[in-house]
PAZAPA-4460 file (N, C-alpha, C; in steps of 0.05 Angstrom, whole numbers, plus 32768, in hexadecimal, padded with zeros to 4 digits):
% residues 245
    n_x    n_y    n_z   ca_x   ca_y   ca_z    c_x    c_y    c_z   seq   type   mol
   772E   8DE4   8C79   7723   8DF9   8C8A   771B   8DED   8CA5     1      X     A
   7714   8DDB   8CA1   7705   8DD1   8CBD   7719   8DC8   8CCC     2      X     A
   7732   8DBB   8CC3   7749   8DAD   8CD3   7753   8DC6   8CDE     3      X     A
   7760   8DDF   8CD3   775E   8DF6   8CDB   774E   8E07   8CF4     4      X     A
   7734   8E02   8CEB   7722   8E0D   8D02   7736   8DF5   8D19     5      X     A
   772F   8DE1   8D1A   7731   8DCC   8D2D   7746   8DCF   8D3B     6      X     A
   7761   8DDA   8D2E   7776   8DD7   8D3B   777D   8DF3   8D4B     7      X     A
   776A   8E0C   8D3E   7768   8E1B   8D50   775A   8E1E   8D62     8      X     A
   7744   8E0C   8D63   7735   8E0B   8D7B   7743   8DFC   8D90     9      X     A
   7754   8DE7   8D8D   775C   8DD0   8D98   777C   8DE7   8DAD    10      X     A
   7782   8DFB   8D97   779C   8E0A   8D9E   7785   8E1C   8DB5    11      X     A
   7778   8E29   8DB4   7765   8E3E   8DC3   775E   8E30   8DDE    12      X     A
   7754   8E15   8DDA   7749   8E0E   8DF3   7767   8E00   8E00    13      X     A
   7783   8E01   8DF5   7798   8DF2   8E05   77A1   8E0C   8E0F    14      X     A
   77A1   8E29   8DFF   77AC   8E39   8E0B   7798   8E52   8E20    15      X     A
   7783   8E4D   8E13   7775   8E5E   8E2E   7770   8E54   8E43    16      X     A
   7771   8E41   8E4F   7772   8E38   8E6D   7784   8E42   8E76    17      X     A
   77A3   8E3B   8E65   77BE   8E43   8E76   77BA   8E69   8E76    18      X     A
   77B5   8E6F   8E62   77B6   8E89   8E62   77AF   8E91   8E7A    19      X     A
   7795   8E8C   8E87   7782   8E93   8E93   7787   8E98   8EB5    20      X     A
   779C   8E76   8EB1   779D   8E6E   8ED0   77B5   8E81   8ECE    21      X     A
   77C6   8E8B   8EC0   77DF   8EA1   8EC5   77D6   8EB5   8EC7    22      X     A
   77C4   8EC6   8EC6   77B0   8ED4   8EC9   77A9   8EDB   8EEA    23      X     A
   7798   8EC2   8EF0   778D   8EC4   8F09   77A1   8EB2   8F21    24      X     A
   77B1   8EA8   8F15   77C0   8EA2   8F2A   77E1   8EA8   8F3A    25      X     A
   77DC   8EBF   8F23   77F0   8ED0   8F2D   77FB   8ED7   8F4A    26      X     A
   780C   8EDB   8F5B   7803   8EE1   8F72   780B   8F07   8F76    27      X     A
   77FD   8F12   8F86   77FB   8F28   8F88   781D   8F31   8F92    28      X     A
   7828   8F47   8F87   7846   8F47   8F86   7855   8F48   8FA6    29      X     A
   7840   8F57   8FBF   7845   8F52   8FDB   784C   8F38   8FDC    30      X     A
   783E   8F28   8FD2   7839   8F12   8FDA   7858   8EEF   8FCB    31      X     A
   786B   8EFE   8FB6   787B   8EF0   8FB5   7894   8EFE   8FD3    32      X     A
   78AA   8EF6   8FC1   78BB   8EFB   8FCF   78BC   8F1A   8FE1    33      X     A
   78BC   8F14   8FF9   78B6   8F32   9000   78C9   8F4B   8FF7    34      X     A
   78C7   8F61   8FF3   78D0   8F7B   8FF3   78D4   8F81   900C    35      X     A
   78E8   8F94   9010   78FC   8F99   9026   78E3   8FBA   902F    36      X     A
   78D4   8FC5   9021   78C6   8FDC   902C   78AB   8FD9   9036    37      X     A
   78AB   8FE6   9050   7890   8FE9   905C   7881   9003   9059    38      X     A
   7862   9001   9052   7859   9026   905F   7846   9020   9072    39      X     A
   7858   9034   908A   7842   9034   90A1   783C   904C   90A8    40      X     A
   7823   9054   90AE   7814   906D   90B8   7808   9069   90D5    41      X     A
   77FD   9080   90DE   77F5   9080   90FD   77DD   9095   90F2    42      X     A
   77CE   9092   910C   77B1   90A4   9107   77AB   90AC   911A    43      X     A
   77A1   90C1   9125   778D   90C8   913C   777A   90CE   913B    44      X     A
   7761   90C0   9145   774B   90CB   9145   7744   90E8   9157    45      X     A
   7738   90F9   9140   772E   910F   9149   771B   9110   9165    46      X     A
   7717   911D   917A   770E   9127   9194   76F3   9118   9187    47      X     A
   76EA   9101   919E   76CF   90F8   919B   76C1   90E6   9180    48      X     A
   76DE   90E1   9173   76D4   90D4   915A   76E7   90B7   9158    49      X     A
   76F1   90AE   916F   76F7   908D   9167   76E3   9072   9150    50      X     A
   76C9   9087   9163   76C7   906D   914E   76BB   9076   913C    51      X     A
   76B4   9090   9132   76B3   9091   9110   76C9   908E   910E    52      X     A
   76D9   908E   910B   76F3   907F   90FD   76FE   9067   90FF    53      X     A
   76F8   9057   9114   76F5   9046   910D   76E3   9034   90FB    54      X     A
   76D1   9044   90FE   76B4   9035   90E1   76C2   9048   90C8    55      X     A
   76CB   905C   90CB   76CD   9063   90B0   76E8   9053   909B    56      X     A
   76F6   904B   90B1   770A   9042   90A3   770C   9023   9099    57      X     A
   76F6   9014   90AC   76EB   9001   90A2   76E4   9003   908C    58      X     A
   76D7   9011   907E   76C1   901B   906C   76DD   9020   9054    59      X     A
   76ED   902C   9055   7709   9035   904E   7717   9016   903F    60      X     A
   7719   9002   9053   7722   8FF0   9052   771C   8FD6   903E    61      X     A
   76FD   8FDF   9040   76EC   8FD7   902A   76E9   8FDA   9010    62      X     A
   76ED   8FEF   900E   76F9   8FF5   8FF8   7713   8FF5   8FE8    63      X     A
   771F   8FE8   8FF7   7744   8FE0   8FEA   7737   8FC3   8FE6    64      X     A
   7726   8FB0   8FFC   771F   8F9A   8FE8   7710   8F9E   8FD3    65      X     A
   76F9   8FAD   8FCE   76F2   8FAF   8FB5   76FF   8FB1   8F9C    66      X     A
   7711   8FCA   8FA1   7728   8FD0   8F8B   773A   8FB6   8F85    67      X     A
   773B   8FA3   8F96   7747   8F85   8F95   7769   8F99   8F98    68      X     A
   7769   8FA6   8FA6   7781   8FAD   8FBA   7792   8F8C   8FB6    69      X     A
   77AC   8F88   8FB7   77BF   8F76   8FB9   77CB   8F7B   8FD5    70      X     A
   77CF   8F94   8FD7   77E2   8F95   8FF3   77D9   8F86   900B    71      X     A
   77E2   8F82   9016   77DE   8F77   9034   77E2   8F8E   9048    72      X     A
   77C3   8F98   9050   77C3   8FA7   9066   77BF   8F9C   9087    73      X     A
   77CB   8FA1   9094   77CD   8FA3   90B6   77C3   8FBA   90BD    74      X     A
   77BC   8FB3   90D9   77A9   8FD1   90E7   77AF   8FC7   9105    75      X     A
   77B7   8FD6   9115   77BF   8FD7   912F   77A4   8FF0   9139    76      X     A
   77A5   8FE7   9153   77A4   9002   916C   77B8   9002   9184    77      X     A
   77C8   9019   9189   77D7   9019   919A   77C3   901C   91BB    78      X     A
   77D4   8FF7   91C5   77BE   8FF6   91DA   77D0   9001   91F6    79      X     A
   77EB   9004   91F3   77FA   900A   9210   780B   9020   9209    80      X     A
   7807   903B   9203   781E   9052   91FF   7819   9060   9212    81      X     A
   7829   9077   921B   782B   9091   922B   781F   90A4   9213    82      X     A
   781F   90A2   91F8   781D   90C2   91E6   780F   90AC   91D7    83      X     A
   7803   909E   91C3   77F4   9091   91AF   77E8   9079   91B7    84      X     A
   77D0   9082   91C5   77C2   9071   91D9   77B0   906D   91C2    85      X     A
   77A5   9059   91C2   7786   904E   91A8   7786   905F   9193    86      X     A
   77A6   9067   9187   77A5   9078   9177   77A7   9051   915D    87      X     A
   77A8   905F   9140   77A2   9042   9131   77C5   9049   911E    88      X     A
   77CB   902C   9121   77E3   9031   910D   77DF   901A   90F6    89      X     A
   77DD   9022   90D9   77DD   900F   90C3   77ED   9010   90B7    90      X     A
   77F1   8FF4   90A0   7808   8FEB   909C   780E   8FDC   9089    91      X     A
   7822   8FDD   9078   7826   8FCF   9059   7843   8FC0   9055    92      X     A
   784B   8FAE   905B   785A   8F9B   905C   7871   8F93   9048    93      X     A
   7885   8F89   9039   788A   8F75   902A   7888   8F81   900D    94      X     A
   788C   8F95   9008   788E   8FA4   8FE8   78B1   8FA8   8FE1    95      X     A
   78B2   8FAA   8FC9   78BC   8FB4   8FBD   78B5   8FCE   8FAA    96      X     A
   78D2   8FDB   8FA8   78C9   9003   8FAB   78BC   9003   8F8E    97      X     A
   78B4   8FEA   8F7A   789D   8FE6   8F61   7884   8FED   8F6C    98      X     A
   7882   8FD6   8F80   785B   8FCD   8F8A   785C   8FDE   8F9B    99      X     A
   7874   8FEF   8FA8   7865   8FFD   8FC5   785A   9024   8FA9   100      X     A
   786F   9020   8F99   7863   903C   8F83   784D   9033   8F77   101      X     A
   783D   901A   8F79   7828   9015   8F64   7814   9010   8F76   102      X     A
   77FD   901C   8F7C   77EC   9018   8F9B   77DA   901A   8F84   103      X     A
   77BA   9006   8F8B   77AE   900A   8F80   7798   9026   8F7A   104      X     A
   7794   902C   8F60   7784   9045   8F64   7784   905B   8F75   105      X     A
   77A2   9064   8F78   779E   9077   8F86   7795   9096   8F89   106      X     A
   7784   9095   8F6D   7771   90B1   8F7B   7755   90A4   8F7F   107      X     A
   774B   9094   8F80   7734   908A   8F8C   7738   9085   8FA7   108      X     A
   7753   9075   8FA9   7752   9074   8FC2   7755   9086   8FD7   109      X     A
   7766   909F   8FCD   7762   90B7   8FE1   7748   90C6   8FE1   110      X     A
   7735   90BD   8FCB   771A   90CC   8FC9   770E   90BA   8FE0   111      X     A
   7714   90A1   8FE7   7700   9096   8FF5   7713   909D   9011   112      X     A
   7723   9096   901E   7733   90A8   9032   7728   90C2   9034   113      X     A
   7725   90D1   9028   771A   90EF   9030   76F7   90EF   903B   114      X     A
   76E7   90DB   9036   76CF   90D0   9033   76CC   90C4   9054   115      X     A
   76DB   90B1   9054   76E3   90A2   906E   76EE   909E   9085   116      X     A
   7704   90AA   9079   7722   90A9   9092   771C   90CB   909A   117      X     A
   7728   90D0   9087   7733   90ED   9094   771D   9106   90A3   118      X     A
   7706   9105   90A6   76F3   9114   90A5   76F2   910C   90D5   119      X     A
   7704   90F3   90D5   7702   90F1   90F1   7724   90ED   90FA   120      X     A
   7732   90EA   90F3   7753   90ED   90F6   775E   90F7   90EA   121      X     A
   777B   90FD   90F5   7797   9114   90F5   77A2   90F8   90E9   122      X     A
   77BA   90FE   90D8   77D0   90EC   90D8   77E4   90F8   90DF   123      X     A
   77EF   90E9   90F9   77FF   90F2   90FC   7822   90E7   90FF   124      X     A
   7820   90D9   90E5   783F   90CC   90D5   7831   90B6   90C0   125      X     A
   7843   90B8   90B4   7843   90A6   9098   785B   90A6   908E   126      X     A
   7862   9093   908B   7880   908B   907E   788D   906E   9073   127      X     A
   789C   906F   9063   78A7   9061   905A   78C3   9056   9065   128      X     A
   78BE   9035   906D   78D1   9026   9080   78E1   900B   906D   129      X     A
   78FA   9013   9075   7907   9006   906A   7911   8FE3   9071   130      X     A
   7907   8FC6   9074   790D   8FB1   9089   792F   8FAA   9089   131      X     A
   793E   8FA3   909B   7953   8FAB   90A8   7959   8F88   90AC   132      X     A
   7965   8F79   909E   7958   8F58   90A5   7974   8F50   90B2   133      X     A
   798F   8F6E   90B9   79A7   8F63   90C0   799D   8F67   90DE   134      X     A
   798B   8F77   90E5   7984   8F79   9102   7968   8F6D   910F   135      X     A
   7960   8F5B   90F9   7949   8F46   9101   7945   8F35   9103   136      X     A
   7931   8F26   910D   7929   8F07   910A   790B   8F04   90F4   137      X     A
   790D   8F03   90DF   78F4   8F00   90D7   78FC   8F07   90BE   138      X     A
   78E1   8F0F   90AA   78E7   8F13   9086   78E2   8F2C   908B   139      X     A
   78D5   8F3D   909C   78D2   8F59   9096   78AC   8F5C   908B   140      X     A
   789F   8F48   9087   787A   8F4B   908D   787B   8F35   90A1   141      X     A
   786E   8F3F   90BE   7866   8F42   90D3   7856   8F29   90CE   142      X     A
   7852   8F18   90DE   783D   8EFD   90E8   782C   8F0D   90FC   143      X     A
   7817   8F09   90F2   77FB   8F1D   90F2   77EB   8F0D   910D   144      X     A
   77FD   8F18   912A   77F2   8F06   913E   77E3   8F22   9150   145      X     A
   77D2   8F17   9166   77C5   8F2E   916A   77D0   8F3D   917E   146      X     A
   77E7   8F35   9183   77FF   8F54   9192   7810   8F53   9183   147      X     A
   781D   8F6E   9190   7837   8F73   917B   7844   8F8C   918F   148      X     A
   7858   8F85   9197   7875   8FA0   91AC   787E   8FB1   918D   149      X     A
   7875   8FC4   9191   7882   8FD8   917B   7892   8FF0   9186   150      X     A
   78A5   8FF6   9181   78B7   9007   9187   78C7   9019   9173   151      X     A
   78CD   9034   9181   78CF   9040   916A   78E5   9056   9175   152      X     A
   78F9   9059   9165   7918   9065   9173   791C   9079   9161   153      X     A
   791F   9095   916B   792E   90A3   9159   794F   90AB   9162   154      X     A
   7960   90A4   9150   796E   90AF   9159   7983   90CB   9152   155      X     A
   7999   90CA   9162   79AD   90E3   915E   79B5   90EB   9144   156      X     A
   79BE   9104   913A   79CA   9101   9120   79E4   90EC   9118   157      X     A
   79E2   90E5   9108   79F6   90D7   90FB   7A02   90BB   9110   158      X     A
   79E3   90B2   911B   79ED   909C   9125   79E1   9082   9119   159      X     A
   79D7   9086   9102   79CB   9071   90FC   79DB   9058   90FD   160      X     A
   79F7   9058   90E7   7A08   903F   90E8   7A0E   9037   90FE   161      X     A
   7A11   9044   9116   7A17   9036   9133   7A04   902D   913E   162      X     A
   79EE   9031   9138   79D6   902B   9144   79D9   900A   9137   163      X     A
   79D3   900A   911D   79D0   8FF6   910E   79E7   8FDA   910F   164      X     A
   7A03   8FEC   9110   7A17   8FD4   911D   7A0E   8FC9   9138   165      X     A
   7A0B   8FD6   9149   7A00   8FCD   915C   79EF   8FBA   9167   166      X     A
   79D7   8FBA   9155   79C5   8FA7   9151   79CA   8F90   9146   167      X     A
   79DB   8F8E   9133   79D9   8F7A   9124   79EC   8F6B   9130   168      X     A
   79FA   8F75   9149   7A0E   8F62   915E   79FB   8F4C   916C   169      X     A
   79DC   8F5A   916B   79CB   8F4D   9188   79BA   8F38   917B   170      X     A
   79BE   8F38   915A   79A3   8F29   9150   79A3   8F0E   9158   171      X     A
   79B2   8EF7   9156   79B0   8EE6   915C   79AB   8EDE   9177   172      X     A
   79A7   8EF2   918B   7997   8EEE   919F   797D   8EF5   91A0   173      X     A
   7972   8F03   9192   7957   8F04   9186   7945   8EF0   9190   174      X     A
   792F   8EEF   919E   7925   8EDC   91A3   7900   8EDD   918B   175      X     A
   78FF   8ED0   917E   78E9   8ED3   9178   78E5   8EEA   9162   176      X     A
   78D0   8EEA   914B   78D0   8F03   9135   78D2   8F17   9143   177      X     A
   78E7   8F23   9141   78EF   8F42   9137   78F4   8F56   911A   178      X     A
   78E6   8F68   911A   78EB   8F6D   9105   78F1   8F8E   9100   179      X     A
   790E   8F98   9102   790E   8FB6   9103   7911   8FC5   90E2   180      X     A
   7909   8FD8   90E3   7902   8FEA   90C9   790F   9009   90CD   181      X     A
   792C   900C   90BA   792C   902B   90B8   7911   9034   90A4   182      X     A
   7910   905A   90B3   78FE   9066   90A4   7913   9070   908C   183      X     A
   7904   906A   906F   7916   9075   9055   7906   9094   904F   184      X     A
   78ED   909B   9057   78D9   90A7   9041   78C7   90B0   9064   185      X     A
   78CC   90D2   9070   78AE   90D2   907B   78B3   90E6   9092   186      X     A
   78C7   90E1   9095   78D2   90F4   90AD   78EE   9104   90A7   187      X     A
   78F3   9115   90C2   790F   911A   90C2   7921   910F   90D8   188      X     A
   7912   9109   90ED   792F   90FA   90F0   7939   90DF   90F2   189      X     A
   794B   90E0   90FA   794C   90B9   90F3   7945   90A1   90FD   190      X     A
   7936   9096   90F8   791B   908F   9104   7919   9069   90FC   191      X     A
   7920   905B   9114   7917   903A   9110   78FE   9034   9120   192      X     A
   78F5   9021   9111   78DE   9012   9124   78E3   8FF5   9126   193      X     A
   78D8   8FE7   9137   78DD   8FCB   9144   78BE   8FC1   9146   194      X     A
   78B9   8FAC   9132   789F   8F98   9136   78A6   8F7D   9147   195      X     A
   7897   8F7F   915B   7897   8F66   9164   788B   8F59   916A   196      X     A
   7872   8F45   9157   7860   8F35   9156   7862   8F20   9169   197      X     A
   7849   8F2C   9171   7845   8F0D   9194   782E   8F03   9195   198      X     A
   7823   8EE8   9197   780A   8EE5   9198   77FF   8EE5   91B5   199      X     A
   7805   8EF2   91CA   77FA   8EFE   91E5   780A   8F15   91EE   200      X     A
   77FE   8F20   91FE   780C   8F38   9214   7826   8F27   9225   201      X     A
   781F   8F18   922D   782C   8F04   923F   784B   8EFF   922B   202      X     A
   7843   8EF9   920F   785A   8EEC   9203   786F   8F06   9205   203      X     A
   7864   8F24   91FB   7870   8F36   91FF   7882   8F3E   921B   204      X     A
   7879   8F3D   9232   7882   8F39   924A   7894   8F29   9249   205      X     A
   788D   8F11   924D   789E   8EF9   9256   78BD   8EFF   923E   206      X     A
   78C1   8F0D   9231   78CB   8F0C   9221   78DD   8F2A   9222   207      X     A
   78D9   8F39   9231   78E3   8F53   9231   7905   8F50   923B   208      X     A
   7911   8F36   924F   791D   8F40   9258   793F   8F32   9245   209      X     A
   7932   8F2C   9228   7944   8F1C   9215   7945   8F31   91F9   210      X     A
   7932   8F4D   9201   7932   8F62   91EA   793A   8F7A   91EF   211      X     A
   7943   8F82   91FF   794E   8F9E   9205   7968   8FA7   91F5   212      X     A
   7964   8FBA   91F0   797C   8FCB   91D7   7998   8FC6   91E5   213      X     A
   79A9   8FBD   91DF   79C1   8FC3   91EA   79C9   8FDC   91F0   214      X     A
   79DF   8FDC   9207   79E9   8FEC   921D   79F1   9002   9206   215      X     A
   7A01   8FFB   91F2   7A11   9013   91E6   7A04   901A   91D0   216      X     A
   79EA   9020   91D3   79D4   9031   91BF   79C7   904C   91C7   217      X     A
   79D4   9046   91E3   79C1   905E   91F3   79C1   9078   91F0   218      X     A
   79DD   907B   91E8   79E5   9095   91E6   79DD   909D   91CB   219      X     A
   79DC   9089   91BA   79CE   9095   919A   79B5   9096   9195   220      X     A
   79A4   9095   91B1   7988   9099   91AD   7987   90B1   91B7   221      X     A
   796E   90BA   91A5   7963   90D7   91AF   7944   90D5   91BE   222      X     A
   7937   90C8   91B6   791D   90BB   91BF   7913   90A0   91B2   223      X     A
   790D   9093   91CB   7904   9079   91C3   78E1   9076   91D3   224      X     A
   78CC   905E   91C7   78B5   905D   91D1   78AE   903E   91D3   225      X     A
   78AA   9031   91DE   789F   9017   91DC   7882   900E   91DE   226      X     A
   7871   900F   91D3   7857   9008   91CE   7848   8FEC   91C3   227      X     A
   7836   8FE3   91D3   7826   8FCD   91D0   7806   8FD4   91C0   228      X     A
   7810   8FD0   91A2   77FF   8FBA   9190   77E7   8FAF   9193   229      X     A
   77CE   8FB3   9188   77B6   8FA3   9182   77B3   8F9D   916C   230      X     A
   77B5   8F85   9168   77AD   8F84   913D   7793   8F81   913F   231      X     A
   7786   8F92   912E   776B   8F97   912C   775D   8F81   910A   232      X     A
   7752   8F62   9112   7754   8F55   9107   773B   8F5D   90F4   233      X     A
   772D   8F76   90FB   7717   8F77   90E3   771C   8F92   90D6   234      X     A
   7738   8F9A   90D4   7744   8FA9   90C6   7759   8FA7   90B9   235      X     A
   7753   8F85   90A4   7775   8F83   90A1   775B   8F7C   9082   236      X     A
   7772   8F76   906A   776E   8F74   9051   7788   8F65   9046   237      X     A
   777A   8F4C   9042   7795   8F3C   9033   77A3   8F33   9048   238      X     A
   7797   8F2D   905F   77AA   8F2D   907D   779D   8F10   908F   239      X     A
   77A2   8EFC   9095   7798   8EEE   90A2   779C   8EE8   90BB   240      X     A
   7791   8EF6   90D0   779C   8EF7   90EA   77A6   8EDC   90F3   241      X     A
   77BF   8EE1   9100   77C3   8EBD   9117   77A9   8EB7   912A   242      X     A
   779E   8EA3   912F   778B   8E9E   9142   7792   8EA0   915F   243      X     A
   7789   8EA4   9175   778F   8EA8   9190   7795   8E91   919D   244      X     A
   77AA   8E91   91AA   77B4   8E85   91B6   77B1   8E7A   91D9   245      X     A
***
């Protein structure tokens, strides 16, 4: 009996360590090989309420770490538009269409959203983006620097594949992460966006005149917007901003 006890104790303490550390050292599923899907939303704060919303969504944010949230959230303010001026755009990176359907707790978390967020902003888009890596430079989750040129194209009917051949003529001149995303899931019409992580305003500039859409796209756009990025570094979760440069 006792050699028994002994050898299951001796089996318990060899296999609960390993158990344990497979357990906790799992890595969160964003976090292997990335997934080709993003979800990004936009917000407006309601007339006179920036910054309850901005505290509320802090407060919001806090609560996905509590819940021990896995995703990796981003949080922008649009600091240079004509139409979505200090409006906030957030952001979910690097899923596959498993982890992007498995969010944690999601009726707590819209109980705490209705609590926080929404009581001071409109949303006004949410959607599901597809990363495009024949017309990019990068993996498709963004290097978390504190600018970012975001742009966003809709275009004509049934021009998507020309659009897309198109691009993928120019990539190797790409200078620097780019990262474009069809919309799969959110809108109607056909709808790309373009991340382009910079760690200054300056890098963005100095850099404009090696990124412009080629000549024979023009006609397959219906509206295009180009907008400058603030990553808002005390609104990210699972996110470790680049340091300033």
């Amino acid at each position: 009996m006792w050699l028994t006890i002994t050898g299951a104790a001796v089996l318990v303490a060899t296999v609960l360590p390993t158990f344990l550390m497979a357990q906790t050292a799992q890595p969160a599923q964003t976090e292997q090989a990335p997934g080709p899907y993003a979800r990004i939303a936009i917000l407006r704060a309601l007339d006179g309420q920036t910054v309850d919303l901005e505290a509320g969504y802090i407060r919001h944010l806090e609560w996905h770490r509590q819940a021990r949230d896995t995703f990796r959230w981003y949080s922008y303010t649009v600091w240079a538009s004509t139409e979505r001026q200090r409006w906030l755009i957030y952001a979910t990176f690097g899923h596959t269409a498993a982890s992007l359907s498995n969010p944690v707790s999601p009726a707590e978390d819209e109980r705490d959203n209705l609590l926080n967020v929404l009581p001071h902003a409109q949303f006004l888009g949410s959607g599901v983006f597809e990363f495009l890596p024949a017309l990019s430079r990068g993996n498709g989750v963004p290097t978390p620097t504190l600018r970012a040129e975001y742009t966003t194209v809709e275009l004509r009917p049934g021009a998507g594949k020309a659009f897309e051949a198109a691009l993928a003529t120019e990539q190797l001149k790409l200078r620097g992460e780019t990262l474009w995303y069809r919309m799969v899931v959110g809108g109607n019409a056909l709808q790309y966006v373009c991340l382009r992580p910079r760690a200054s305003l300056a890098a963005i500039l100095d850099e404009r005149a090696g990124q412009e859409l080629p000549d024979n796209v023009n006609s397959l756009i219906s509206k295009m917007t180009v907008e400058t990025l603030n990553l808002r570094p005390n609104m990210l979760v699972n996110v470790t901003p680049e340091p300033a440069r």
